[in-house]
N, C-alpha and C positions, 0 to 999 in steps of 0.2 A: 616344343620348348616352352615352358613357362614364360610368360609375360612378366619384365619386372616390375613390381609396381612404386611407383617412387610417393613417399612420404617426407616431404617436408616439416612437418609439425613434427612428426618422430623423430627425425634426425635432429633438427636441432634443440629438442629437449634430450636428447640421447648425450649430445655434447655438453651441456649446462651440467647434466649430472654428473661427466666423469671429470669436470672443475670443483665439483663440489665436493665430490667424494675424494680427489685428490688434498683438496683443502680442510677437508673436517679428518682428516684423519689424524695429522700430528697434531691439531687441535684438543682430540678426545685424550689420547696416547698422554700428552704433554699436562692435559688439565687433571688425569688420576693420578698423576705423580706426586700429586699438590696432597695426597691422602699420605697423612701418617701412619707408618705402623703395618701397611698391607702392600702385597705387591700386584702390582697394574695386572699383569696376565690374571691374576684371582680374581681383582674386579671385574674384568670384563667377562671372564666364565661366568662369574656368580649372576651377572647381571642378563646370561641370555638362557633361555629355553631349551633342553635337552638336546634336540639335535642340533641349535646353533651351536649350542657350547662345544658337541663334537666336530662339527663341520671348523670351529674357532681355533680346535685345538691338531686340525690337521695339516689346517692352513700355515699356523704357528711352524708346524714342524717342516713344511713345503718350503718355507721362505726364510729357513734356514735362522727362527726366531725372532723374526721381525714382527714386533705387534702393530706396526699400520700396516702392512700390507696382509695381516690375518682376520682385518676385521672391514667390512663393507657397508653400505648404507642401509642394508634390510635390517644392520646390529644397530645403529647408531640410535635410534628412538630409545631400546629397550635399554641402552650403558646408558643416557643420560641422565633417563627419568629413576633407574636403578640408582643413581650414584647425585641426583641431584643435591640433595641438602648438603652433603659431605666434600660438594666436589664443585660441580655448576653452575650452583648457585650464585656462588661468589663473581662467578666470570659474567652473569646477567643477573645482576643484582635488582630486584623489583620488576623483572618481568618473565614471568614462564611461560611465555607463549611461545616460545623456543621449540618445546617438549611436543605442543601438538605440529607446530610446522613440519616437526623432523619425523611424522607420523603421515601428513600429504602428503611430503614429496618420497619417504620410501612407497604410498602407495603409487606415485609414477613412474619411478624407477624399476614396479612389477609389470605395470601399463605398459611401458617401452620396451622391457627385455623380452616381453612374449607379443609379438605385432600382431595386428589383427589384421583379415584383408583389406580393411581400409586403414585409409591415413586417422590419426589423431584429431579429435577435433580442436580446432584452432582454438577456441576459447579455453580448452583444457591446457594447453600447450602456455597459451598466454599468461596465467594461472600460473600454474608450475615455475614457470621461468619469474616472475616475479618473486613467491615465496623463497628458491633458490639465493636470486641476487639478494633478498633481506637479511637473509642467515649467514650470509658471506658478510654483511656490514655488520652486524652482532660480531663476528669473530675476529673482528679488525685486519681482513682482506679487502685490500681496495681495488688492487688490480685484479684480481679473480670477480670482481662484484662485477664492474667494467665491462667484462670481458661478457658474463654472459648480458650484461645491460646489452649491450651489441650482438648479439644470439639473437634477443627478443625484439630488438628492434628491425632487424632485419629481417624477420621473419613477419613484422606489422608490417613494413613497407612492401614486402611480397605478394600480401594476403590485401591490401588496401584495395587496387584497381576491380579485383573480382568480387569483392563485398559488396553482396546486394542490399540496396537501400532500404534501412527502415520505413515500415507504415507510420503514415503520421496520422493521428486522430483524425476523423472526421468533421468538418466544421459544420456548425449547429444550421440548418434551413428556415426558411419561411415555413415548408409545411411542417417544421416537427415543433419550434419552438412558439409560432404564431406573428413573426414581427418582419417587417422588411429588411434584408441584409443591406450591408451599406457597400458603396461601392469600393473598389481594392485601395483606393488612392486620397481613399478619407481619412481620416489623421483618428488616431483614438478617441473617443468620449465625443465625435460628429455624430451630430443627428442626419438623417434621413431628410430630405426636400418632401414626403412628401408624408408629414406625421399620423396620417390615419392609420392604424394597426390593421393587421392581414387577421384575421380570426382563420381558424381552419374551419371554422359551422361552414361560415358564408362559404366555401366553395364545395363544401359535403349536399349539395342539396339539399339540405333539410334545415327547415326553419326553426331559430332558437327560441328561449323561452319568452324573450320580449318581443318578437314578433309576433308569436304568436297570441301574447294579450292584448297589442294592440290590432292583431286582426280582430278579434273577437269584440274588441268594446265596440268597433266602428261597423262591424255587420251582426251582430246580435240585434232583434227587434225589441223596442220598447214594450214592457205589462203592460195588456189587455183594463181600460177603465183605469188608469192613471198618468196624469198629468206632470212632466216635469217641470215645476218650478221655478221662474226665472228671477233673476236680482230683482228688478222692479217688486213684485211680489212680494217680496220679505223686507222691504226700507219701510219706515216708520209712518210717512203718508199712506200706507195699506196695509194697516193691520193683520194677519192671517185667522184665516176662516176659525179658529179655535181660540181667539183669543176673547169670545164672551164670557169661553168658561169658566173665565177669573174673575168676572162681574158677577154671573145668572148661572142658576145651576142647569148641567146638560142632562139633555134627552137620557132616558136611559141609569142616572145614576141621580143616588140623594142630594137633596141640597145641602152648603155647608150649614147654615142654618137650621135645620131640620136636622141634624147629625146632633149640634151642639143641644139642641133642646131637648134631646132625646136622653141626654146624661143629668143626671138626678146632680144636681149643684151641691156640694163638700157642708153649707151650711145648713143646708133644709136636711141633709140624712143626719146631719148633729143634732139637730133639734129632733127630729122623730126619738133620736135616741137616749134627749133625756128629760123627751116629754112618758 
């Protein structure tokens, strides 16, 4: 013997639809009436796909001429948006989002009528039952809206205790972001007792780049035959070893002197030039 399997989510979107489908029907029926000049059974032919239209027109004949009970929810997208300007429109004046809602929930009405081995999933189900209750408040049904309002709610309060807990974000560490986290019971915008910043180098082992320059100035050995110069050295009581060369000319290179007399003076080449 088969094992039943019980679907809670199926069932009670199963129920919301046949309030809704009870409810949208003398609604459709009632609103082509409002068309002059044509009769409702024609609109609603006109308005479905070959085999609806004959599966429309048997039902018509089964139910002894009744047109709500020959038209069901898999028709209801295809009469409205058929007939909207002419017909609908008027009843949701400034809003057509009517047209695709009644296009979701027939596809849950195919969701539901063929079950799968498992249940529904609850967020689908959640979904559906809300769109339903809105279209029930568009068609000026209050107690039908109600009614599945209380569907969906009971089916949250059912589903609440076994709902497992969302992931919450992970919060940021010392080693990823580089700072000290503060303790749970610090108020926002607290600082830390103890403000020196965590680097992540310092605990990588490996020394960073200011370490390493001042390793290097403090063990690098002084050039071989030079002296490093101290304050003393350079104050105005001790001249530096170079500064005769402003007086006397240095070893090695011309005198200023000697430079200057060595350039033929601007009047003596004038004269040569007009002697």
């Amino acid at each position: 013997m088969t094992p039943t399997v019980e679907r809670p989510n199926r069932d009670a979107l199963q129920q919301a639809l046949d309030i809704y489908r009870d409810a949208m029907r003398p609604f459709i029926v009632r609103t082509l009436r409002q068309v002059q000049g044509q009769q409702v059974e024609d609109l609603i032919a006109n308005s479905l796909h070959y085999n609806q239209a004959d599966r429309f027109r048997q039902n018509l004949h089964e139910h002894d001429g009744s047109l709500e009970a020959a038209i069901d929810i898999g028709d209801f997208p295809n009469i409205i948006g058929r007939n909207w300007r002419d017909a609908f429109s008027r009843q949701f004046p400034g809003d057509n989002s009517v047209q695709s809602t009644a296009w979701l929930i027939k596809g849950s009405r195919d969701k539901a009528a063929h079950p799968a081995p498992r249940d529904l999933d609850t967020e689908y189900a959640r979904v559906h039952l809300f769109h339903i209750a809105e279209v029930l408040g568009l068609i000026n049904r209050p107690n039908e809206k109600r009614e599945v309002e209380r569907i969906r709610d009971r089916l949250l309060a059912a589903d609440a205790p076994g709902e497992a807990p969302r992931e919450q974000p992970a919060k940021p560490t010392a080693a990823r972001d580089g700072r000290r986290e503060l303790p749970a019971t610090s108020p926002p915008g607290a600082r830390s007792s103890n403000p020196v910043p965590m680097s992540p180098r310092a605990h990588s082992g490996k020394p960073n780049s200011r370490q390493i320059f001042s390793r290097f100035m403090t063990d690098a050995p002084a050039p071989p035959n030079t002296a490093t110069p101290s304050i003393s050295s350079i104050t105005p009581t001790s001249p530096p070893a170079f500064a005769h060369c402003w007086s006397a000319p240095c070893s090695g290179l011309p005198a200023a002197a000697a430079i200057r007399s060595s350039k033929p003076r601007p009047d003596s080449v004038a004269g040569k030039r007009t002697a």
